[in-house]
C-alpha positions in Angstrom: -6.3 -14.0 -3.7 -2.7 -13.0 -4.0 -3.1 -9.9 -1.4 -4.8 -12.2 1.2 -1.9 -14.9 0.7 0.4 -11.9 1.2 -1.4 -10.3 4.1 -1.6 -13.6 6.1 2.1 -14.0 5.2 2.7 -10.7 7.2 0.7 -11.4 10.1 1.9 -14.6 10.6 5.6 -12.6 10.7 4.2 -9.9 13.6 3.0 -7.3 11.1 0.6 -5.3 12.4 -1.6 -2.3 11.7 -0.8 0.5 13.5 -4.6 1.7 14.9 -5.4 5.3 14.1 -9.0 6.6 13.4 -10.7 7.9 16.5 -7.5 7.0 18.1 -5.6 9.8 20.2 -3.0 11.2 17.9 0.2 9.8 19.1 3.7 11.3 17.4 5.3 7.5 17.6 3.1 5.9 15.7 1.3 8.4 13.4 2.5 11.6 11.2 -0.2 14.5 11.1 -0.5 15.6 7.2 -3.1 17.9 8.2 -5.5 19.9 10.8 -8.9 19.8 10.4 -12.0 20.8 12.6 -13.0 18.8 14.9 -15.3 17.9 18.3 -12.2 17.3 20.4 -8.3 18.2 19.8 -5.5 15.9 19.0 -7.9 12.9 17.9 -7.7 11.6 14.6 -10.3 12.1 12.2 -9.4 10.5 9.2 -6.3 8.0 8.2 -4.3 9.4 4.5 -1.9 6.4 4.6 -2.0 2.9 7.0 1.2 2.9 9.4 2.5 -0.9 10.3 4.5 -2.2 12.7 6.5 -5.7 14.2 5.7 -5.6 17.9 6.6 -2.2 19.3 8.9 -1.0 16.1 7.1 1.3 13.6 7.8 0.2 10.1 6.0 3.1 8.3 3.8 5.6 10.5 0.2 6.4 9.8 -0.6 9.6 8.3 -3.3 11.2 9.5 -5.6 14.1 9.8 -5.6 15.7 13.2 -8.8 17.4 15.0 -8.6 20.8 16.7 -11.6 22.8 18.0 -10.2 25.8 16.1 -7.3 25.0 13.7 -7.2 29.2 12.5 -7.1 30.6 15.8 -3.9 28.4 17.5 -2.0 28.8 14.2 -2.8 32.9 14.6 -1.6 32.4 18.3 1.6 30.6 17.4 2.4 33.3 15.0 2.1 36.1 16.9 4.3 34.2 19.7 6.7 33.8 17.0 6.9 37.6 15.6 
């Protein structure tokens, strides 16, 4: 009863969660913890911690997990760019 007093408290002051699974991943609103396998890249496939916001200011991003159609192969690729 206490967390639905609270949450209602917070939307009534414009807090808001940021939306993030199945979402395209967007570096202003959520933090990528992880790259996973996925059917399509740079959608999120699975929220680690809610992000909120007030209007358009982030006050903690989501961290997510980020889908790629071959997470072993790009990091390979970026690697040998970097050597």
């Amino acid at each position: 009863m206490v967390i639905k007093q609270f949450r209602n408290i917070l939307a009534e002051e414009g807090v808001q969660e940021i939306p993030a699974e199945g979402a395209q991943f967007d570096p202003h609103f959520h933090e990528a913890t992880e790259i996973v396998e996925g059917q399509k890249d740079g959608l999120v496939v699975k929220v680690v911690r809610k992000g909120y916001k007030i209007d358009s200011k982030v006050l903690r991003p989501a961290q997510v997990a980020v889908g790629a159609s071959k997470p072993e192969k790009k990091m390979e690729e970026k690697e040998a760019l970097n050597v």
